[in-house]
N, C-alpha and C positions, 0 to 999 in steps of 0.2 A: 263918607260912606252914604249910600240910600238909602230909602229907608226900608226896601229887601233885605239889602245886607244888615241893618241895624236891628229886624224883628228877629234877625237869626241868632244875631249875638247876643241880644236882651232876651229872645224867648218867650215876648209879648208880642201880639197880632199887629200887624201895618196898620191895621185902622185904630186899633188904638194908639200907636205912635203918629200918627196925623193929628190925634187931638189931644196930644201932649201938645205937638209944636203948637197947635192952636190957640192951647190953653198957656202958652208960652213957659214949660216946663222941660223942655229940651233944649238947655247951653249950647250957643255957637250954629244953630240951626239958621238955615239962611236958602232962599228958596232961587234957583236960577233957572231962568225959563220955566219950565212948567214943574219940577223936578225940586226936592230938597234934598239939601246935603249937608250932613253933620257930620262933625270933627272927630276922627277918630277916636280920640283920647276921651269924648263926652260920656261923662259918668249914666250910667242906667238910672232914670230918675224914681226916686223911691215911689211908691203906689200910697197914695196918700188916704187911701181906702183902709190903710191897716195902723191902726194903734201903735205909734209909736212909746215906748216908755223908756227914757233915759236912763240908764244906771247911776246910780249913787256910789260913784269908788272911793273907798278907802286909801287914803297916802298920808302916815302919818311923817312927810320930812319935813322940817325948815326950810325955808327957800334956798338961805346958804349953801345946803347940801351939796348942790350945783356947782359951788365957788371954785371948787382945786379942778375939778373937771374940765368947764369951760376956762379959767386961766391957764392949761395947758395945753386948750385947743388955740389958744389967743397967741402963747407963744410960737405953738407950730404954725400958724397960719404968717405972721411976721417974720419966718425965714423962707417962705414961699417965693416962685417956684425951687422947688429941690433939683438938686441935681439928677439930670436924666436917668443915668443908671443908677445911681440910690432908690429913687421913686418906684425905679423897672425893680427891682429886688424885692423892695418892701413888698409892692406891690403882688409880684409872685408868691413869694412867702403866705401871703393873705388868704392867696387861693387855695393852697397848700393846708396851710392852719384851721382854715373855714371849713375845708372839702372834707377833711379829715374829721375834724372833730365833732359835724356835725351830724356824717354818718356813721361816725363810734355811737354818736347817743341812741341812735337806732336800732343799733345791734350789728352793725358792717366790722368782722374783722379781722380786716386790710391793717394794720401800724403805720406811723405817719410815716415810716420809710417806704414800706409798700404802696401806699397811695400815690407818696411824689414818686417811685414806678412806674403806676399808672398811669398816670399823668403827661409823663413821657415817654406815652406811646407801648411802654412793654408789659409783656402778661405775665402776673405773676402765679406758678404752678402752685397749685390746690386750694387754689380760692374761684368761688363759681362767677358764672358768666355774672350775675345780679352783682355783686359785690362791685367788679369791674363796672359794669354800668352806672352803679351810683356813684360811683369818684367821676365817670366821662358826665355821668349827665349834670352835675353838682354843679360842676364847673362851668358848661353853660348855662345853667342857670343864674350863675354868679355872671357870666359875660354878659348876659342879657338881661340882669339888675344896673348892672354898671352904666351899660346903654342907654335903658329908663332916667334914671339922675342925670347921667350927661345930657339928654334933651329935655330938662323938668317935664317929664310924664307922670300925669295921676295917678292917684293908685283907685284902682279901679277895680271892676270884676272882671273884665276880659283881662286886665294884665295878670291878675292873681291866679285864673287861669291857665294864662299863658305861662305862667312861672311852674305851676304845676304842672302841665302836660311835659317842660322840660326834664321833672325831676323821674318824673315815669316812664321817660323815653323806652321805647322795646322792651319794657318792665313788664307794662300792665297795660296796652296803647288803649284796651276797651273803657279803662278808668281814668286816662290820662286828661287833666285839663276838664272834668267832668265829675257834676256835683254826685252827693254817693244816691241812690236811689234804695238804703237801704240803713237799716239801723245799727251802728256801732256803739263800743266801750272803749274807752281810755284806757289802756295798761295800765294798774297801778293807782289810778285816781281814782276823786268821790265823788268827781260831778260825772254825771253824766251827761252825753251829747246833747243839743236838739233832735227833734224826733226828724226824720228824713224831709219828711215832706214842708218840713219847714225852714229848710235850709236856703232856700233862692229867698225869700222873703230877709232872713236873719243877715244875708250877706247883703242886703238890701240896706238891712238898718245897719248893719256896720258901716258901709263907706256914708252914711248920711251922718251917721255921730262922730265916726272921723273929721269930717268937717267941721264940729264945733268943740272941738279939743284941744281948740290955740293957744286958748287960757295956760294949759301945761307948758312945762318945759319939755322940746324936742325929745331929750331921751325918755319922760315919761308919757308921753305920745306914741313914742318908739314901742317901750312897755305893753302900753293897753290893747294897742295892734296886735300884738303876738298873741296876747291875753284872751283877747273877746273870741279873735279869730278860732283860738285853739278852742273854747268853750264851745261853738258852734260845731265844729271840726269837719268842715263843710266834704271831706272827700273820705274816700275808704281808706286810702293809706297816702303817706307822703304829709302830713300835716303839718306834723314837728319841722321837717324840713324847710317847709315853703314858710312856714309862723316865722322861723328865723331867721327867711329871703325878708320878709314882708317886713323884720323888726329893724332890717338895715336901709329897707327901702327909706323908709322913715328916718332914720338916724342920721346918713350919708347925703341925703337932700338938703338936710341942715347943717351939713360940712364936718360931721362928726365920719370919725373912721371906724371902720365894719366892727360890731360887737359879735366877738366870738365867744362861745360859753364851750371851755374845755370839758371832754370829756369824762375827764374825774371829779368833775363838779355837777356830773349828772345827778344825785343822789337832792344837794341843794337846790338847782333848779326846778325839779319835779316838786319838791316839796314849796318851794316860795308860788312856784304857776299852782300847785293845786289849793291852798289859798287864798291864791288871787280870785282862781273861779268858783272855789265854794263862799267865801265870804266878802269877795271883791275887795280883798285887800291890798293892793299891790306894794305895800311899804319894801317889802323883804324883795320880793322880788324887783321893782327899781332900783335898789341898792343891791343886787347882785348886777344887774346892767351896768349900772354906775362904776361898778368896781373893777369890770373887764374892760369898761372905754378907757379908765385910768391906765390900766396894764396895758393897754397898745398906743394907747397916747405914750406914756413913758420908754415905749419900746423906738418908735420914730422918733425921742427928743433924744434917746440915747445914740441912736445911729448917726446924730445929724450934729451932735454937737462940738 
C-alpha cells in the first residue's frame, strides 16, 4: 500500500508516516521510484509518545499443565494428512459448533439444529432477519480467519477490523469494522471499558504486547488476546464474538484446533474473563481454554482412530 492508503488505515497524517519510515519505524517499508510502499499485513506502529505500562498477569499453572494437551496435539499431528472427507466433516462440524455456540453466548436463539439450517441456505420461520445474519455472518468470519492462518497473516488492527465489520455485516454496517466513538458497559461484569477515546491508543498497546508474549505457552497467549482485547472492548457491540475470532487466531497459527466455549458454560467463562480483567488473573480462565482444546482434541483422535 501507499502511504495514502496506509494514513487511511492507520488514521495518522502522511507526514507523520514519512517520518516513521524515516525514523525506520515502519516494517517492510521500501521506497521504489519516488513512492513508498508497505506491506499490507504492516502492524500500525505504536506512538512511542505514549506511556506504555505492561501488565503484570497473574497465571498460577505448572508448566506441565500443557503436557496431556500438547501430547494429543503431537499425536493428531503424526497421523497427518487425514483423510479428505474426514478432515471436510470435522472440519464443517467446527463451523457448525463454533457458529452456534458462539452466538448462543450472545443471546441468538436459533438451536444448533436451526443454525446448521441456516447454514444451509434455509430460513427458519420466527426467528428474525439479525438472528439469521449472525449464523451467515459468523461463518465468514470464520472463512476469513481460516484464510488469515493459511497465509501466516498478523494479527493486526486492520485484520481485527476486518473480522469485525464481518460479524456486523447489514447488522449495524454504521459500526461495522469501526472503533465505538462512545462509552460502553460489559453485561454482567466489574470492569469497566476504557473510556472511548482511548481506545485507538489501547488497541495500539495491545498488538505491541502481543509481541512480547512468546515467553507464554500458545494457548495462554491465545488467552490473554481475548482477555485484554475484551477489557478494552474496543467496539459498540460484536466483542465477545470477534475476542473468540481473535482467541483462535492465535491458537490455530500454532497448529492447535479451534477453541469453542459451549454455551452452557457461559455462566463459567464470564466469571473466570471477569477475573482475569479485574484482577488480571487468568489461571481459571486458561484452564477453561485448556479444557475445551482437550475436548476437540479428543473428539478428532476419536474419529480418526
Amino acid at each position: 500500500m501507499q502511504i495514502k492508503e496506509a494514513s487511511e488505515k492507520w488514521n495518522i497524517s502522511e507526514r507523520r508516516i514519512r517520518q516513521l519510515i524515516q525514523d525506520g519505524r515502519i516494517d517492510g517499508a521500501e521506497k521504489i521510484g519516488i513512492s513508498w510502499n508497505i506491506p499490507d499485513d504492516t502492524n500500525k506502529p505504536i506512538d512511542k509518545r505514549v506511556k506504555d505500562d505492561e501488565v503484570d498477569f497473574k497465571i498460577n499453572l505448572p508448566e506441565e499443565y500443557f503436557k496431556e494437551v500438547d501430547e494429543k496435539l503431537a499425536i493428531l499431528n503424526s497421523k497427518r494428512p487425514l483423510a479428505k472427507e474426514t478432515l471436510k466433516s470435522l472440519e464443517k462440524n467446527n463451523i457448525l459448533d463454533w457458529t452456534y455456540n458462539s452466538n448462543a453466548i450472545e443471546g441468538n436463539t436459533l438451536t444448533l439444529r436451526e443454525t446448521k439450517v441456516v447454514l444451509e441456505g434455509i430460513t427458519v420461520g420466527g426467528k428474525s432477519v439479525k438472528e439469521h445474519l449472525e449464523v451467515i455472518n459468523h461463518r465468514e468470519a470464520i472463512l476469513f480467519l481460516e484464510e488469515l492462518v493459511k497465509n501466516d497473516s498478523a494479527i493486526t488492527e486492520w485484520n481485527i477490523k476486518n473480522l469485525h465489520a464481518l460479524i456486523l455485516k447489514e447488522i449495524d454496517n454504521d459500526n461495522a469494522g469501526k472503533y465505538r466513538l462512545e462509552n460502553v458497559l460489559i453485561s454482567g461484569a466489574s470492569q469497566v471499558p476504557v473510556d472511548y477515546v482511548k481506545v485507538s491508543e489501547e488497541m495500539e498497546k495491545l498488538i505491541y504486547r502481543y509481541k512480547n508474549w512468546y515467553k507464554y505457552h500458545p494457548l495462554v497467549r491465545a488467552a490473554l488476546l481475548h482477555g485484554e482485547f475484551v477489557f478494552i472492548h474496543p467496539f459498540v457491540d460484536g466483542n465477545g464474538r470477534t475476542a473468540r475470532l481473535l482467541m483462535n487466531f492465535e491458537a490455530m497459527k500454532k497448529g492447535y484446533l479451534p477453541i469453542i466455549i459451549k454455551a452452557d458454560l457461559k455462566a463459567k467463562y464470564y466469571d473466570s474473563l471477569d477475573k482475569a480483567m479485574v484482577e488480571h488473573d487468568y489461571t481459571d480462565f486458561i484452564k477453561l481454554i485448556v479444557e475445551e482444546e482437550n475436548k476437540i482434541l479428543d473428539k478428532y483422535l476419536d474419529v480418526i482412530k
